[in-house]
N, C-alpha and C positions, 0 to 999 in steps of 0.2 A: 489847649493846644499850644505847643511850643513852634514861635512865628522866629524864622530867619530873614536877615532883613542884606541881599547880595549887589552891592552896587556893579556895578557893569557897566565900562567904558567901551568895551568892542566886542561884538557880538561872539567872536569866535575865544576871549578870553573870560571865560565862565568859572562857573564850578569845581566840573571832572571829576575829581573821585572824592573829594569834600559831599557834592551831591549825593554820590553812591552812598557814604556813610552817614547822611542826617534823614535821606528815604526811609536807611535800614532802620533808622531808630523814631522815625515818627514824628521830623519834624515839618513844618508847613514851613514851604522857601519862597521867598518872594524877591525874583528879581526886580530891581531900580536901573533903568536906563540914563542915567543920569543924562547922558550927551543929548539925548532924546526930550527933556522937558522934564524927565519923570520923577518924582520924589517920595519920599517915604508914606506909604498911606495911615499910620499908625505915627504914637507919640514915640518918638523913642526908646522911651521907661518899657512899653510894651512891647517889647522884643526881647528874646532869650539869647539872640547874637546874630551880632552884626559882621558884615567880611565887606572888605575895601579889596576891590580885586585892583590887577595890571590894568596898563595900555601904555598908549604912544606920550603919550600928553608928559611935560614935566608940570611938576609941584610948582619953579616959579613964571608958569606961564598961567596962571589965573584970568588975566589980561585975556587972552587967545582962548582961552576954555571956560567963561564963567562959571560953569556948573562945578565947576572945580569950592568956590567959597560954600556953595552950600555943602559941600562934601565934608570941607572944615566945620564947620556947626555942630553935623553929625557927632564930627569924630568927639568935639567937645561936650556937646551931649551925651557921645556913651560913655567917655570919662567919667562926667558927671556923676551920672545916674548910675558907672561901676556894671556896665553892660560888657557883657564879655565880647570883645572886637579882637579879629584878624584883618591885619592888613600884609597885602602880600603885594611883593613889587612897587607900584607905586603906592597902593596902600599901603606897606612900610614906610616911604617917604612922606606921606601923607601925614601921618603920625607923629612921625620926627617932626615935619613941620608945624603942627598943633602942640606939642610936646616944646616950642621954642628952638629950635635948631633948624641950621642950614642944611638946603636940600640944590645940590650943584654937579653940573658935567665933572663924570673919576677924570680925572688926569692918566690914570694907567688905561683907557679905552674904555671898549665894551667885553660883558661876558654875556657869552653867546653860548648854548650847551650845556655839558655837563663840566662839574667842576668840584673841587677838594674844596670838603667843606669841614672845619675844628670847632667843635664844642668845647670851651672854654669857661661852662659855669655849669654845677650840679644843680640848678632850677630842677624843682620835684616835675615840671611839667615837661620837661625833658629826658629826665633821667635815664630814660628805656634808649635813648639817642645813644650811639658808639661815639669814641673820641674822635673819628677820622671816617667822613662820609663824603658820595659825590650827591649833587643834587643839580636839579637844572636849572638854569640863569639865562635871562633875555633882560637885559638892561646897563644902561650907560652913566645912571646917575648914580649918586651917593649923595651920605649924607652924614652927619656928628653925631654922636652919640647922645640924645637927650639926659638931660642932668636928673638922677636918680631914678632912672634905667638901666638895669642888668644885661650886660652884653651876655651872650649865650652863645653866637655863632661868629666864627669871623671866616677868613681866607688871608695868604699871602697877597691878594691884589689889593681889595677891599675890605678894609679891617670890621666892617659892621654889615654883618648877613642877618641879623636876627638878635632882636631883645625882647627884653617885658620889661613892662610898667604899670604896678596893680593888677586892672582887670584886664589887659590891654596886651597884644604880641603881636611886633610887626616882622614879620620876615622875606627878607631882602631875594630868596629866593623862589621859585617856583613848585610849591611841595602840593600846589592840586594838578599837576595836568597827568593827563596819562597819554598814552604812547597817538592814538589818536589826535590826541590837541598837539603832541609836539608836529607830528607831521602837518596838520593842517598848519600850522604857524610855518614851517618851513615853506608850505609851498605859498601861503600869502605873502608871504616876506622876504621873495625869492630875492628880491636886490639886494635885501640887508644884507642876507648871507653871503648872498656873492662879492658886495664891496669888502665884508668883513676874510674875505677868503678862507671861507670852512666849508669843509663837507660833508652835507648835507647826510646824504648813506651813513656816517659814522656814526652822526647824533642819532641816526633812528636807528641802530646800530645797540645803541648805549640805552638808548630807552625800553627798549626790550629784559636789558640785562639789570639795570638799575632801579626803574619805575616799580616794580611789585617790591620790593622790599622797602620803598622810602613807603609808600603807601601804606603799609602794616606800622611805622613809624608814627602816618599820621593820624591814624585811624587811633592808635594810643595815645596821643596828644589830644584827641579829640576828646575821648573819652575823661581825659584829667580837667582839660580844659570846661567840659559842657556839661559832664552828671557829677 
């Protein structure tokens, strides 16, 4: 049986359509609450992949989050062991920071929504990817490009949306949620949005029209990535 191993900082940032497609294909998924006490029930080597999800939390706040270092270990162990890892949002960050690089507040704000997004490298595990996509974004940090890491995705804000590194792909953006998780995040996050002055209707607007087609996207990245 092929075990997935899903850490999970906040209960309402999960899965979502990553779920849909490891059901479809028969894997066994095991959430990690990490903020919860919870850790890996298995060695690391024993798992066929690992995904470092979102949350609020930054990378240099370990300090204020310890469950944070053990996350780092993880991440060095699946390195090690060449465990195929996704980390998304701050799992990308996360990465980067295991990978030796800094992880710091963008200077150009936050992205919040949907956003243009440039493939910049023919990585085979991309290739199916167009030159010019929107995808969703909920974060404020950034980070450097880890040294002999393949940038793959960028933006006019923030120059690093997405690399690989061996077995390893962190992406800066949001490519599990579906129309469901975007609004439930809108409405837990009702202040963000509001400080950030966006509206709300548009993004769930844009996720109707955009969400199935990144989804077929990732569903083929899965595919290159996991069989």
């Amino acid at each position: 049986m092929r075990k997935v191993a899903a850490i999970r900082h906040v209960d309402i940032e999960h899965l979502g359509v990553i779920e849909d497609y490891l059901k479809q294909r028969g894997f066994t998924i095991e959430y990690i609450d990490t903020p919860k006490g919870q850790k890996l029930k298995l060695p690391v080597e024993e798992y066929s992949f690992i995904v470092i999800l979102g949350g609020y939390m930054g990378v240099y706040e370990s300090n204020l989050y310890p469950f944070l270092k053990y996350e780092f270990e993880v991440i060095e162990q699946s390195l090690k062991h060449q465990i195929p890892l996704l980390g998304i949002c701050l799992g990308c960050q996360m990465l980067a920071k295991v990978l030796g690089e800094e992880v710091y507040k963008g200077e150009k704000g936050k992205e919040i929504g949907f956003f243009d997004i440039e493939k910049v490298s023919e990585n085979a595990l991309f290739s199916h990817f167009p030159k010019n996509f929107k995808a969703f974004q909920w974060h404020g940090d950034t980070f450097n490009l880890p040294k002999g890491a393949e940038r793959v995705f960028k933006n006019e804000i923030y120059e690093n949306q997405g690399f690989v590194f061996e077995r390893a792909v962190g992406l800066q953006f949001h490519i599990e949620v579906n129309e469901e998780m975007v609004k439930q995040w809108i409405d837990v996050y009702e202040e963000e949005i509001k400080q950030e002055k966006l509206n709300p209707q548009e993004i769930i607007s844009n996720s109707k029209l955009i969400l199935p087609t990144l989804q077929s996207y990732l569903f083929e990245f899965l595919d290159k990535f996991l069989l």
